[in-house]
Rosetta silent file (secondary structure, phi, psi, omega in degrees, C-alpha in Angstrom):
SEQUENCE: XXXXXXXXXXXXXXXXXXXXXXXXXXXXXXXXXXXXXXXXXXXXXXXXXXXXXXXXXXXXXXXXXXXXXXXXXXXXXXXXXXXXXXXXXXXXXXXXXXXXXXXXXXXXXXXXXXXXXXXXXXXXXXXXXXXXXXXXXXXXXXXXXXXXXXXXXXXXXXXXXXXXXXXXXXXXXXXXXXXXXXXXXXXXXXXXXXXXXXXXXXXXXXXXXXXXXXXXXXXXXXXXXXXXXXXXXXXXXXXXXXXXXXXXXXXXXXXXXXXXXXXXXXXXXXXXXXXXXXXXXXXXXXXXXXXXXXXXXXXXXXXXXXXXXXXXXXXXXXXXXXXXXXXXXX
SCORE:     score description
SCORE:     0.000 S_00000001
   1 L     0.000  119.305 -177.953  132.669  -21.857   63.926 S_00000001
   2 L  -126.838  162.380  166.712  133.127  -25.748   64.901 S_00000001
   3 E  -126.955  139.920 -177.620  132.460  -27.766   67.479 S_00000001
   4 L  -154.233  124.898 -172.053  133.902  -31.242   67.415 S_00000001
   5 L   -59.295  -66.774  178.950  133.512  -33.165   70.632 S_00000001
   6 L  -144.320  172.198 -158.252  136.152  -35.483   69.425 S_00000001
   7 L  -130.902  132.113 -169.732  138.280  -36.054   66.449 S_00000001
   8 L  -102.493   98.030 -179.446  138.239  -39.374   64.648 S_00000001
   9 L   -78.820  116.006 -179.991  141.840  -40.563   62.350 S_00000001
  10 L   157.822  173.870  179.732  141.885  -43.294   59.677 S_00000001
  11 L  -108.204  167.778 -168.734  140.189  -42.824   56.141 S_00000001
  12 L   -80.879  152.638  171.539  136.588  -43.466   55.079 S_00000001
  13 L   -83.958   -2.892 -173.008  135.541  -47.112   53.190 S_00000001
  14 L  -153.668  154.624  178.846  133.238  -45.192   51.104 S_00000001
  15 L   -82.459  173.005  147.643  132.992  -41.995   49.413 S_00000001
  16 L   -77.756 -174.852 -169.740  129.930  -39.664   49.587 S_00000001
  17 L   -94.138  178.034  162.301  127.811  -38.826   46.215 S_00000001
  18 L   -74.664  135.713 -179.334  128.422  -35.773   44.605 S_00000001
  19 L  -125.048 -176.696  158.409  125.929  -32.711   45.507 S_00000001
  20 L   -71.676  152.771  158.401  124.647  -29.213   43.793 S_00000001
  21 L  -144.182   63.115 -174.591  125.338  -25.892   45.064 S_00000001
  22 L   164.139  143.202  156.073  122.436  -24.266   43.438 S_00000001
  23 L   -66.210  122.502  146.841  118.771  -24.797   42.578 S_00000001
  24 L   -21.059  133.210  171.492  118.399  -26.153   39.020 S_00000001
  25 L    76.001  -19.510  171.896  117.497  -23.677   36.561 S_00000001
  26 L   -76.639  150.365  167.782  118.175  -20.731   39.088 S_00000001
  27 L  -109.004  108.470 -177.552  120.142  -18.135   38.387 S_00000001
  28 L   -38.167  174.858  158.681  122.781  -16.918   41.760 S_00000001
  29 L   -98.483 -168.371  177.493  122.890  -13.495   42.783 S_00000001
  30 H   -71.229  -48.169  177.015  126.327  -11.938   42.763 S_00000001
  31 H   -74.936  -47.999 -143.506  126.935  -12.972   47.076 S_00000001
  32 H   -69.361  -70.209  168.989  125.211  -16.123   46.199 S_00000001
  33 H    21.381 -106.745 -167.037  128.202  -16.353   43.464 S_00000001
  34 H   -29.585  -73.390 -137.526  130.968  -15.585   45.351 S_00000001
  35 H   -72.133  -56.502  156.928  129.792  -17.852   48.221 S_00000001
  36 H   -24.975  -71.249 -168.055  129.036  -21.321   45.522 S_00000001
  37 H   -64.512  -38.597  151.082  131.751  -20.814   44.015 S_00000001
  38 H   -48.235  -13.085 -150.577  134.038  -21.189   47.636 S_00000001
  39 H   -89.990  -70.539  -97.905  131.822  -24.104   48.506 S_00000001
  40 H   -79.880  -59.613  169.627  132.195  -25.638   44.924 S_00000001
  41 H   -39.630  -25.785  178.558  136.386  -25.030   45.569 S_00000001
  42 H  -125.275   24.033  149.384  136.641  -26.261   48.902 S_00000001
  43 H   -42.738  -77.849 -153.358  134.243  -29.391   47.771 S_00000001
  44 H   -72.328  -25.446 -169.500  137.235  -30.312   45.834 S_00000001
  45 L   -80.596  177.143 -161.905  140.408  -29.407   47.910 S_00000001
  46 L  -100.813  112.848  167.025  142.007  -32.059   50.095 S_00000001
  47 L   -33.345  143.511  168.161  141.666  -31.780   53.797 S_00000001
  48 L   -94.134   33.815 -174.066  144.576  -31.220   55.806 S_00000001
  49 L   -97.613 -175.481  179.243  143.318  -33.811   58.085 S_00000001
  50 L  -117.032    8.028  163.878  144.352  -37.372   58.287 S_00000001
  51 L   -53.933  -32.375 -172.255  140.801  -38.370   57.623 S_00000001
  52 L    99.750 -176.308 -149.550  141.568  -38.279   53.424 S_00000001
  53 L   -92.617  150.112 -176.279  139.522  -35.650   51.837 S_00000001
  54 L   -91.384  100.409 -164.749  136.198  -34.410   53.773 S_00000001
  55 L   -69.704  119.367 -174.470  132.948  -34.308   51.405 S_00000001
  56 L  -177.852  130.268 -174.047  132.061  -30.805   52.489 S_00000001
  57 L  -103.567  -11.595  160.352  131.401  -27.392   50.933 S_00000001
  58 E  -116.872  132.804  159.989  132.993  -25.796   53.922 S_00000001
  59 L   -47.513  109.465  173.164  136.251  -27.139   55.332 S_00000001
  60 L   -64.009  156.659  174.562  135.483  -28.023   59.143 S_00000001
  61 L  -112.609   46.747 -178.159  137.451  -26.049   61.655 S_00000001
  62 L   -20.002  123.879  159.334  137.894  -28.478   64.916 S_00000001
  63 L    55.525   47.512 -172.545  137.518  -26.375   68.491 S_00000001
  64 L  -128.665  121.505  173.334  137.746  -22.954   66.552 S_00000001
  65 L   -98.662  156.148  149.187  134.975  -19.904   67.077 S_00000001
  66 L   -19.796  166.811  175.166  134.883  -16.780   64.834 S_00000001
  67 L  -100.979  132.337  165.431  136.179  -13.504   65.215 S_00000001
  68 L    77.628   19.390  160.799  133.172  -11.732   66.822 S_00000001
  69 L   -97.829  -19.348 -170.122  131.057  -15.037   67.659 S_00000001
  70 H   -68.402  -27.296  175.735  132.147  -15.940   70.839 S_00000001
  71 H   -65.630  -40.712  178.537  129.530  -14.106   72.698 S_00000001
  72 H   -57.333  -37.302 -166.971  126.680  -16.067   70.732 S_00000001
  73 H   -56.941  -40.513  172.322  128.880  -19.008   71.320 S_00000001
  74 H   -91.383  -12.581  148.472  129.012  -18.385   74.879 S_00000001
  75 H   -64.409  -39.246  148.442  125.374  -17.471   75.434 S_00000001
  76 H   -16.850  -80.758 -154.337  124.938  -20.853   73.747 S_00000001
  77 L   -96.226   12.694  176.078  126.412  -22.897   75.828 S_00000001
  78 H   -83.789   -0.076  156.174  125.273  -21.677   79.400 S_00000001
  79 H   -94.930   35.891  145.950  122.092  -24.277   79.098 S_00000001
  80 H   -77.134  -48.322  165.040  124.292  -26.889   78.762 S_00000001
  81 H   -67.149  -68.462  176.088  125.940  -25.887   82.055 S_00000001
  82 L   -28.833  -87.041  175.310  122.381  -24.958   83.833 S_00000001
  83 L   -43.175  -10.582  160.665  121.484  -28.169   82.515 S_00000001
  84 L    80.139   17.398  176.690  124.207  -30.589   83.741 S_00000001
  85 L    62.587   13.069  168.515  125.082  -31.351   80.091 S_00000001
  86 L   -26.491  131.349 -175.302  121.809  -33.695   79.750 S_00000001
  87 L    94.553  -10.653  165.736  121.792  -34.956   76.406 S_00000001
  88 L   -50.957  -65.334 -174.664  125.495  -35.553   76.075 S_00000001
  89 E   -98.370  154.302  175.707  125.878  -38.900   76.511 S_00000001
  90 L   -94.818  160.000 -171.388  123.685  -41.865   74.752 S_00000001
  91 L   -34.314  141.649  147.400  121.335  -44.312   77.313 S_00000001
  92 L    69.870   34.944  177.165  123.760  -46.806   79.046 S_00000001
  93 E   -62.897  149.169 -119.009  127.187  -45.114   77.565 S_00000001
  94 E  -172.888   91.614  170.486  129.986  -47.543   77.572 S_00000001
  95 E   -81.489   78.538 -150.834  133.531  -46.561   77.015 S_00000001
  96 E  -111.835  138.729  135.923  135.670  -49.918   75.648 S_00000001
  97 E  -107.619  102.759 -162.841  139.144  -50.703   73.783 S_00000001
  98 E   -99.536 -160.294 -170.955  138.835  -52.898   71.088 S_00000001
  99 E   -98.431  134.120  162.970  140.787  -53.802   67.937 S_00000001
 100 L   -26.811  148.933  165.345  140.958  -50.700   65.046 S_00000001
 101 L  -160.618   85.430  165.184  138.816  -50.588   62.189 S_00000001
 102 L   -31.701  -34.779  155.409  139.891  -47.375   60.243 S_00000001
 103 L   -43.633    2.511 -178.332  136.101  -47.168   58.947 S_00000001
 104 L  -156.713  149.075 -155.573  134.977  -45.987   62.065 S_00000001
 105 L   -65.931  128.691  143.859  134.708  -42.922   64.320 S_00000001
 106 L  -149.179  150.127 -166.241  136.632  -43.226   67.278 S_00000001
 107 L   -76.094   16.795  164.087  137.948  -40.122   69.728 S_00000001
 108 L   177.373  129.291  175.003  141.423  -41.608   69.827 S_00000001
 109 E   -88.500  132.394 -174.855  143.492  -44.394   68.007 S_00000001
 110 L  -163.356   77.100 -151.277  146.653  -46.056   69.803 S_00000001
 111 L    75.169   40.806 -166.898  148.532  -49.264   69.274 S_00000001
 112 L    36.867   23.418  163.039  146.267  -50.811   66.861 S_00000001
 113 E  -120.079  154.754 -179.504  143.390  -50.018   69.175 S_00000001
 114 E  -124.344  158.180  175.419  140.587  -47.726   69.158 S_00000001
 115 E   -75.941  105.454 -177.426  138.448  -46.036   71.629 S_00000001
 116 E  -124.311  139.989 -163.956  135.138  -47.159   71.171 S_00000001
 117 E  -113.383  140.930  178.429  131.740  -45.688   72.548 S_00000001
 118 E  -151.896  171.185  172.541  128.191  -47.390   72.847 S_00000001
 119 E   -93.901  132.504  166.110  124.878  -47.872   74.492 S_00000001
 120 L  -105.955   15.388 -166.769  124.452  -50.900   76.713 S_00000001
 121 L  -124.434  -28.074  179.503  120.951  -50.365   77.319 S_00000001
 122 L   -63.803  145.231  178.453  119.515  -49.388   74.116 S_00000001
 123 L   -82.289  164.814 -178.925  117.476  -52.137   71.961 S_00000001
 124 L   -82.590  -57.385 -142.608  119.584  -52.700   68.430 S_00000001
 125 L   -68.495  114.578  173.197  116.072  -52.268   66.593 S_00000001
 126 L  -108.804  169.713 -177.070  115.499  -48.798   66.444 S_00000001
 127 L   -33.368  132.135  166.753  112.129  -46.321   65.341 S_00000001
 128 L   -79.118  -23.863 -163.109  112.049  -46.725   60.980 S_00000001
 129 L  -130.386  161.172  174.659  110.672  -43.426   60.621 S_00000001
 130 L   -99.111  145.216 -175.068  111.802  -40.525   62.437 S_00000001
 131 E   -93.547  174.794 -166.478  109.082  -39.071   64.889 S_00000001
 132 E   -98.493  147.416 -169.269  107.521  -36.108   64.134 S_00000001
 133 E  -146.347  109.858 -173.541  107.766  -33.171   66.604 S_00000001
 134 E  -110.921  132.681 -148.964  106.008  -29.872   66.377 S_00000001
 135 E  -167.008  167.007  162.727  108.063  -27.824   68.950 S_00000001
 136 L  -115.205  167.218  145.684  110.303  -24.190   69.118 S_00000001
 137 L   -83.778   -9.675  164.864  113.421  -24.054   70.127 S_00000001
 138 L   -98.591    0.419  156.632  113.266  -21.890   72.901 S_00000001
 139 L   -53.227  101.399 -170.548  110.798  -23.383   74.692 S_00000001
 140 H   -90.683   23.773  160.280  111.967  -25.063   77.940 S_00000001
 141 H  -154.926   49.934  126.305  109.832  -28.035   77.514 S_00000001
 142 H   -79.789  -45.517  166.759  110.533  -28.832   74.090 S_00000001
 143 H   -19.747  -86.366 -141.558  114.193  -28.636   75.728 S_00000001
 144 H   -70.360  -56.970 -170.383  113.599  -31.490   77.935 S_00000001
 145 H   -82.671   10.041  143.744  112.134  -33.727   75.465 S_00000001
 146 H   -98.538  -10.299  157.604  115.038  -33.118   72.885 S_00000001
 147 H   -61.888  -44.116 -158.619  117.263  -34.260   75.523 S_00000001
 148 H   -78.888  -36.962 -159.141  115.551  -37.188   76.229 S_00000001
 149 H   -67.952  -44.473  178.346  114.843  -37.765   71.969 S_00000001
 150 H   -61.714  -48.158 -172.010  119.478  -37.201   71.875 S_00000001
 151 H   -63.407  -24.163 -178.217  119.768  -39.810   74.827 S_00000001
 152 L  -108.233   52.179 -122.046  117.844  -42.214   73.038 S_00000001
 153 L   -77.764   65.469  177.037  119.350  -41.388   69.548 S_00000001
 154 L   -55.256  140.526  169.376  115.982  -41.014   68.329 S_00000001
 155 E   -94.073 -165.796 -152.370  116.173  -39.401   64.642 S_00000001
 156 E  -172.712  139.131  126.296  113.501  -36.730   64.651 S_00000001
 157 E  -104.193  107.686 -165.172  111.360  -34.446   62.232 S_00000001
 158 E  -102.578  141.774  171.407  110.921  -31.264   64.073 S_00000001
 159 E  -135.760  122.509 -153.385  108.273  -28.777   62.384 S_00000001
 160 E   -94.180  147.132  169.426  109.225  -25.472   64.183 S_00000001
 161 L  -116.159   10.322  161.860  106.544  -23.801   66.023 S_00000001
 162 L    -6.760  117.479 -174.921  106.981  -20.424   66.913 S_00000001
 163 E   -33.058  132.357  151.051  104.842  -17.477   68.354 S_00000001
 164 L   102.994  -21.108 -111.086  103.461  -16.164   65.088 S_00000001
 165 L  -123.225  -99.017  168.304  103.919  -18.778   63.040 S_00000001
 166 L   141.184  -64.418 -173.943  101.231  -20.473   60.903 S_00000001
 167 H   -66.088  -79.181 -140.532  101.636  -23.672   59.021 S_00000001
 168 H   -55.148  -29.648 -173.842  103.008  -26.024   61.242 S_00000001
 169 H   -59.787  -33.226 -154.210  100.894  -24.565   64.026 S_00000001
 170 H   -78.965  -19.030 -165.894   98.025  -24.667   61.714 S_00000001
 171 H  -109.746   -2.836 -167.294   98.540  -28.571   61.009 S_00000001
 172 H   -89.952  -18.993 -156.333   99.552  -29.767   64.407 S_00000001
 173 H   -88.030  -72.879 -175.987   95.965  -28.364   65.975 S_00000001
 174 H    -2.042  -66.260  172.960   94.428  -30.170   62.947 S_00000001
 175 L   -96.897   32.876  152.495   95.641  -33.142   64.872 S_00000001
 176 L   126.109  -48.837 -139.888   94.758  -32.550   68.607 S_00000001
 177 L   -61.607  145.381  167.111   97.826  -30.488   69.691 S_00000001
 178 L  -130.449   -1.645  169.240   97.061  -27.625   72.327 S_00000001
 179 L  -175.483  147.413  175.956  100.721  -26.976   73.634 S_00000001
 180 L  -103.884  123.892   21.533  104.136  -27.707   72.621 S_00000001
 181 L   -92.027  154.643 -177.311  105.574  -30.020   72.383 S_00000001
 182 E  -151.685  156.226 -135.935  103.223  -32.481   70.764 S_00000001
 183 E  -145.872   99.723  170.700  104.820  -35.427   69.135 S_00000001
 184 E  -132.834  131.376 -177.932  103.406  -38.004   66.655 S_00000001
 185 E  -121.429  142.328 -152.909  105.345  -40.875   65.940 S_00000001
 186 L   -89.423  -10.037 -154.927  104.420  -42.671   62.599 S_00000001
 187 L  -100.187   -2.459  169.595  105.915  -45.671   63.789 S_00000001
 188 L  -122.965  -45.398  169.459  103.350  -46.473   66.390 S_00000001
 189 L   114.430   29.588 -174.477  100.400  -44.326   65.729 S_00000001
 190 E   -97.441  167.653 -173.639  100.663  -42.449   68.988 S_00000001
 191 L  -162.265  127.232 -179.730  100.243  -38.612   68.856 S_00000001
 192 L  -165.599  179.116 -167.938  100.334  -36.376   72.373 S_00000001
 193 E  -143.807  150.395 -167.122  101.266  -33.397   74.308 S_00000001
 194 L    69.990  108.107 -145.137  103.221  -32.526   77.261 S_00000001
 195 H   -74.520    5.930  170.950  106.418  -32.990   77.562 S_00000001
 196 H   -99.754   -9.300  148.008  106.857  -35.428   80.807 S_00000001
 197 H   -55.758  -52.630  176.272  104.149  -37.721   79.175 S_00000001
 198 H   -51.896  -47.012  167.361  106.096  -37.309   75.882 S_00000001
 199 H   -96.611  -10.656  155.543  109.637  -38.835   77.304 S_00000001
 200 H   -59.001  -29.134 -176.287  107.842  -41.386   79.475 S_00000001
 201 H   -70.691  -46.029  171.275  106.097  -42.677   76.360 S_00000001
 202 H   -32.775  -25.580  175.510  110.037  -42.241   74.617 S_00000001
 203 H  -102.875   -1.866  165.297  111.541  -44.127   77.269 S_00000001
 204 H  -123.580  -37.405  169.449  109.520  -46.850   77.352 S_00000001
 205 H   -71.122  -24.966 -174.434  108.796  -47.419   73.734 S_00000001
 206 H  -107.831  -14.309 -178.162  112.812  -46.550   72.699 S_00000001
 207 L   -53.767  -42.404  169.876  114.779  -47.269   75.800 S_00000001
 208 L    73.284 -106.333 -169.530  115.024  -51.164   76.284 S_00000001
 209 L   -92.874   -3.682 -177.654  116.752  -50.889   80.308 S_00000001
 210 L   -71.358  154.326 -159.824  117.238  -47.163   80.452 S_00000001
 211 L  -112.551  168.041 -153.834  115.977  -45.735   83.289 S_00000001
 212 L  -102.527  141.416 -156.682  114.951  -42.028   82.670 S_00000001
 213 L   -77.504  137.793  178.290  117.839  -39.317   83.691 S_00000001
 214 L   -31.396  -71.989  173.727  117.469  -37.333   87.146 S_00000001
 215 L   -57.264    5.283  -92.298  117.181  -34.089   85.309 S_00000001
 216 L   167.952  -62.664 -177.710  114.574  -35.470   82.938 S_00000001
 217 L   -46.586  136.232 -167.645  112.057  -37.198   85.522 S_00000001
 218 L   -76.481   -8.233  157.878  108.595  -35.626   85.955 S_00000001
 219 L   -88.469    1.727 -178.035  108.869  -35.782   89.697 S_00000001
 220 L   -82.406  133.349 -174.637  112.220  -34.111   90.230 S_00000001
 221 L   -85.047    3.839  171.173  112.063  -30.719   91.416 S_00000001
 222 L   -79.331  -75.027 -154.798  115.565  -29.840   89.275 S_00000001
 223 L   -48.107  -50.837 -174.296  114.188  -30.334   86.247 S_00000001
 224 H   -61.373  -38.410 -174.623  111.436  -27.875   85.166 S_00000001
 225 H   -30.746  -76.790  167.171  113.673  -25.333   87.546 S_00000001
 226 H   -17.137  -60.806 -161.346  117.031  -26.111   85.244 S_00000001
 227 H   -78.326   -7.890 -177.908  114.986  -26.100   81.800 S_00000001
 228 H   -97.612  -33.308  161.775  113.524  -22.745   82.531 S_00000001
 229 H   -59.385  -93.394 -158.382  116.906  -21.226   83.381 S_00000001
 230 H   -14.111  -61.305 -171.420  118.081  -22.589   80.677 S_00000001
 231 H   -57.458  -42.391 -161.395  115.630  -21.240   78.120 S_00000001
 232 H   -88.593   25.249 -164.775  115.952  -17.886   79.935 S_00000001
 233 H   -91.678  -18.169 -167.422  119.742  -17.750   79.946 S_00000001
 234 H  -125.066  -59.945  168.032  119.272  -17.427   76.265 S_00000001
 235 L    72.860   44.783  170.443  115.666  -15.971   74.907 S_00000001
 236 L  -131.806  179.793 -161.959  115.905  -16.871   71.119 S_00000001
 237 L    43.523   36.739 -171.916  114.037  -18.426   68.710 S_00000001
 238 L   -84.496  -66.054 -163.587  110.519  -17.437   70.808 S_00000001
 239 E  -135.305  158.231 -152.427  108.942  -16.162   67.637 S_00000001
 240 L   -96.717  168.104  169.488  109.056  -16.914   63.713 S_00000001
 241 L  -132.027  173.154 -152.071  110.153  -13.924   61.416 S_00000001
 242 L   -84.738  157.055 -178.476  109.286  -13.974   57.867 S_00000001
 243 E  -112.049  154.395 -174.333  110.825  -16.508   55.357 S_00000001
 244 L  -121.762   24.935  145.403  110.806  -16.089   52.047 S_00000001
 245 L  -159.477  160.369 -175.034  110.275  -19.934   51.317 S_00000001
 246 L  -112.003  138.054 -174.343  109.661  -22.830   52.594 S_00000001
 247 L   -93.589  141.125  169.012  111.948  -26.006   51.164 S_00000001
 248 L   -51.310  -44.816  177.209  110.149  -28.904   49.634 S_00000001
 249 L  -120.225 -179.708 -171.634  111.823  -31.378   51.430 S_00000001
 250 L   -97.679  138.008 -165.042  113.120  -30.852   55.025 S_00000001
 251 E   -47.750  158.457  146.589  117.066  -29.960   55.673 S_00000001
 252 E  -104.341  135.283  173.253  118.777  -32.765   57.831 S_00000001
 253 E  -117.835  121.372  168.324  121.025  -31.588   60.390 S_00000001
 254 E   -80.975  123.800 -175.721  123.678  -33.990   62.401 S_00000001
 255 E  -159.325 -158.243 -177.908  123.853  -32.654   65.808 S_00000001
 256 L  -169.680  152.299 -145.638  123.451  -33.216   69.827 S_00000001
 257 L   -88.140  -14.048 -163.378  121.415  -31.404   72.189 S_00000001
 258 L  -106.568   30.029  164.392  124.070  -30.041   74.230 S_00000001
 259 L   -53.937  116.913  151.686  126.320  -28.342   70.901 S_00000001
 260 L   -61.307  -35.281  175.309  126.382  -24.750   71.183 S_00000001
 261 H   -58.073  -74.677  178.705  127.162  -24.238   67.984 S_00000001
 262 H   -35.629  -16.068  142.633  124.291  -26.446   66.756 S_00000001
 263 H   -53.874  -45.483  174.960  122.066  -24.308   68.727 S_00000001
 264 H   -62.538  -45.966  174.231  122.722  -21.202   67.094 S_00000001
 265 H   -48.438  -77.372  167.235  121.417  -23.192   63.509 S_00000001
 266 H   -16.554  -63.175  152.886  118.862  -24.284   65.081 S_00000001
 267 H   -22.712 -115.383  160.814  117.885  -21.190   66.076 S_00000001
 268 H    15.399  -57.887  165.210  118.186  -19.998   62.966 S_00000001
 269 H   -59.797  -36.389 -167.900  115.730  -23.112   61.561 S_00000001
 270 H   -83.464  -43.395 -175.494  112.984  -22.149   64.289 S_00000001
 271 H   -82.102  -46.319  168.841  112.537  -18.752   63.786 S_00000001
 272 H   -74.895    1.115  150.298  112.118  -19.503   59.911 S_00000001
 273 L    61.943   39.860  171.086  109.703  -22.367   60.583 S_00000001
 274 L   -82.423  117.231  159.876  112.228  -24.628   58.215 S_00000001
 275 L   -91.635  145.306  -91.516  111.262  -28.155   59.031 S_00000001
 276 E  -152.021   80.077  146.721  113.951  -30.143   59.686 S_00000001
 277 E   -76.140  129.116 -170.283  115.432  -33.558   60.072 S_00000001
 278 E   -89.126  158.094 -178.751  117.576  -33.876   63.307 S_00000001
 279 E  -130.466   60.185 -170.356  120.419  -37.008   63.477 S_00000001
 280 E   -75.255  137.147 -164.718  121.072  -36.858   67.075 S_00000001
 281 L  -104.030   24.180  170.885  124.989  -38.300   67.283 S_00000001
 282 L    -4.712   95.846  178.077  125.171  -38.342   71.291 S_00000001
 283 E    -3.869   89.176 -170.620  128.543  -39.606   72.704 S_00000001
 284 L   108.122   33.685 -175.105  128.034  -43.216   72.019 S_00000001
 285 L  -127.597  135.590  179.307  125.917  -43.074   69.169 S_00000001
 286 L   -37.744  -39.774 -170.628  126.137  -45.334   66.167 S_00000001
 287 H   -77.112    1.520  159.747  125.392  -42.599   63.511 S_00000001
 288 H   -63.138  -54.844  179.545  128.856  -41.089   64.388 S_00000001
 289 H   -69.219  -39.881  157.087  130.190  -43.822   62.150 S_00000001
 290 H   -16.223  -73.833 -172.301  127.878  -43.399   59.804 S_00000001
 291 H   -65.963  -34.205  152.315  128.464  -39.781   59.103 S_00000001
 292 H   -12.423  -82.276 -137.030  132.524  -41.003   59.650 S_00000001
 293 H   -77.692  -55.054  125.819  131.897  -43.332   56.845 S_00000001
 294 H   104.294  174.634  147.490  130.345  -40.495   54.804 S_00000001
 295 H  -130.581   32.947  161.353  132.112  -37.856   54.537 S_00000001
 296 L    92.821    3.242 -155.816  135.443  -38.468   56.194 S_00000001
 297 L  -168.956  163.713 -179.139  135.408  -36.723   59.105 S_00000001
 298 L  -127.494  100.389  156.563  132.929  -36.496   62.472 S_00000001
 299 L  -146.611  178.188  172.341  131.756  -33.090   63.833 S_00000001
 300 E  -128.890  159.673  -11.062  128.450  -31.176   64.731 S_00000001
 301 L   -78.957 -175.061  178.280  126.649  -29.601   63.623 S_00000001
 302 E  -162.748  112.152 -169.774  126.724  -30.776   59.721 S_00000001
 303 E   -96.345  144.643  152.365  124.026  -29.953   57.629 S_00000001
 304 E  -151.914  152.444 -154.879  122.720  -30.992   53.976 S_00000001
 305 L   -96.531  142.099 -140.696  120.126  -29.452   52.094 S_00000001
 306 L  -123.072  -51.802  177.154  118.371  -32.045   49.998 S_00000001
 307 L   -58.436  -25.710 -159.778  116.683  -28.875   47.712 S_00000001
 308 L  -130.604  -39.724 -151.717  120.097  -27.579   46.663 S_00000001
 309 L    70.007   26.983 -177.037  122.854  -30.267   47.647 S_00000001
 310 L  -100.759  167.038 -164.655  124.643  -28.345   49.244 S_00000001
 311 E  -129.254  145.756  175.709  126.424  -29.927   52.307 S_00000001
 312 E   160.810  139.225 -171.258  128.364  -28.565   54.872 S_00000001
 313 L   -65.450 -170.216  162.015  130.293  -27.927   58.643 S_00000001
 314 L    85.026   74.243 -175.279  130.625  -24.949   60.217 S_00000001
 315 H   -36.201  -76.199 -170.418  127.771  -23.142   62.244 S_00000001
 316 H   -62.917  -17.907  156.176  128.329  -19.751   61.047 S_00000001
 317 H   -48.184  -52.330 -158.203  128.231  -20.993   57.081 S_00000001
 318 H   -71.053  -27.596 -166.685  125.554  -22.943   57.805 S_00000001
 319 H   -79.683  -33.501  172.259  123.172  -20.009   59.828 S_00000001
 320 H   -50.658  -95.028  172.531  124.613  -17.669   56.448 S_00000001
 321 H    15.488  -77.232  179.319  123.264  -20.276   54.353 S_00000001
 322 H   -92.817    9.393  127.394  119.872  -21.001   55.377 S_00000001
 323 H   -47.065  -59.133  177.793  119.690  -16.927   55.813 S_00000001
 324 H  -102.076  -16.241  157.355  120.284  -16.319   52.296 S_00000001
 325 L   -84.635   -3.591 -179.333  118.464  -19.415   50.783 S_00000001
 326 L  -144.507   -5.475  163.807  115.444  -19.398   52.987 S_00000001
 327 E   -72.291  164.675 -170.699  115.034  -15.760   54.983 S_00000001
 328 L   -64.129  116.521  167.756  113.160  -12.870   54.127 S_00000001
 329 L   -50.062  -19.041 -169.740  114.267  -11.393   50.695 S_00000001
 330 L   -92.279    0.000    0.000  113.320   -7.609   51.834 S_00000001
């Protein structure tokens, strides 16, 4: 299952590192096997792309769902629609054609030129640390402030917060929180609750000229309306179920708020109270080339597990994945 907004041609200037597909010292099961041993094989095969080969343990699959996913796919994506696609685009998006530079993502190449996307509103200096966000995913207002956190192509440590749930809940109340979302960013020393306080301070500490999106604003009478369809259009990831570990350090995921597929992971992360670094790659966001640059190739979501090394497209791999390395063993 892929989603890939747009598809970027030319080859990378630099390889990625080499990863694991296993915990040191662990011994697979027989499915873990089987499944390693495909990544560790289609590590190494060549992409039939014209990217050059894609550092991946799953081959991506550009604009293709599963056999027997499209209903998740398409329950997915109706807050995207509800929502007006918020979160799509980055602050002040900027379409230009400049001169090529095969090192970098662009949705279409032509005539030695490439299509290139940016913010014109955004400051160049952005946050050093990613802020921290104790939040669910089904929540609609933790929605609205990962819209606003994608528009501003905030990077992000989400610590999932689910009915039932226990650490993260246990550590955010430690530090003041009483409803989610509640948001401490290391990079100022601010820490709050409530999520139209939460993207005014985001829009005025990360924003430079953006002005804050229709759907977004704390006086618009669309927006709570929208984010609460939204959440109830779908009605997952409401409460955690048991895990049967928690990883040492936290997965990073490359995504964008309005992906369905990257929703379904997500999911998937929230109900198993995995914390999490998010990369949001908005339409017009620098970290497209980045990821470009790499591993060869641009889509969401794209995951890589820091604990194992393994890396890799492909929603339904990835929700298998963190299902058989981090869900409940019974």
């Amino acid at each position: 299952m892929s989603f890939t907004t747009t598809r970027a041609f030319g080859s990378s200037a630099r390889s990625g590192s080499s990863a694991r597909t296993a915990n040191a010292g662990t011994t697979p099961t027989t499915s873990s096997h089987r499944i390693i041993h495909r990544a560790r094989r289609s590590r190494t095969a060549t992409s039939a792309t014209r990217e050059g080969e894609v550092k991946s343990d799953v081959a991506p699959r550009p604009f293709t769902v599963r056999e027997g996913e499209l209903g998740k796919v398409a329950s997915a994506a109706i807050p995207l629609v509800i929502r007006l696609g918020t979160g799509a685009l980055i602050a002040g998006y900027k379409l230009e054609l400049v001169e090529d530079d095969v090192t970098k993502y662009s949705p279409i190449r032509i005539f030695g030129k490439r299509l290139n996307e940016r913010s014109t509103t955004l400051p160049s200096d952005r946050a050093k640390e990613p802020i921290v966000m104790y939040e669910y995913e089904g929540s609609p207002y933790c929605k609205k402030v990962r819209e606003a956190l994608s528009v501003l192509d905030c990077d992000v440590l989400f610590k999932p917060c689910p009915q039932g749930s226990e650490a993260f809940r246990a550590e955010s109340k430690r530090l003041g929180a009483t409803t989610y979302p509640f948001m401490v960013d290391p990079n100022t020393g601010t820490s709050m609750g409530e999520s139209d306080d939460i993207i005014e301070y985001l829009f005025k500490t990360y924003g430079g000229e953006t002005k804050i999106p229709l759907l977004l604003k704390r006086d618009s009478p669309l927006t709570n309306f929208t984010a609460y369809a939204a959440a109830v259009s779908r009605l997952k990831a409401l409460r955690a179920r048991p895990a049967k570990k928690i990883p040492e350090k936290p997965l990073e995921l490359w995504t964008y708020e309005i992906s369905p597929f990257s929703k379904l992971v997500r999911e998937a992360l929230t109900e198993l109270c995995i914390p999490h670094v998010v990369k949001y790659t908005p339409r017009g966001s620098r970290k497209r080339d980045e990821l470009f640059a790499e591993v060869s190739h641009f889509q969401v979501p794209f995951m890589r597990d820091p604990n194992t090394g393994v890396q890799m497209f492909e929603s339904k791999e990835i929700c298998e994945y963190i299902e058989r390395e981090y869900g409940d063993a019974v």
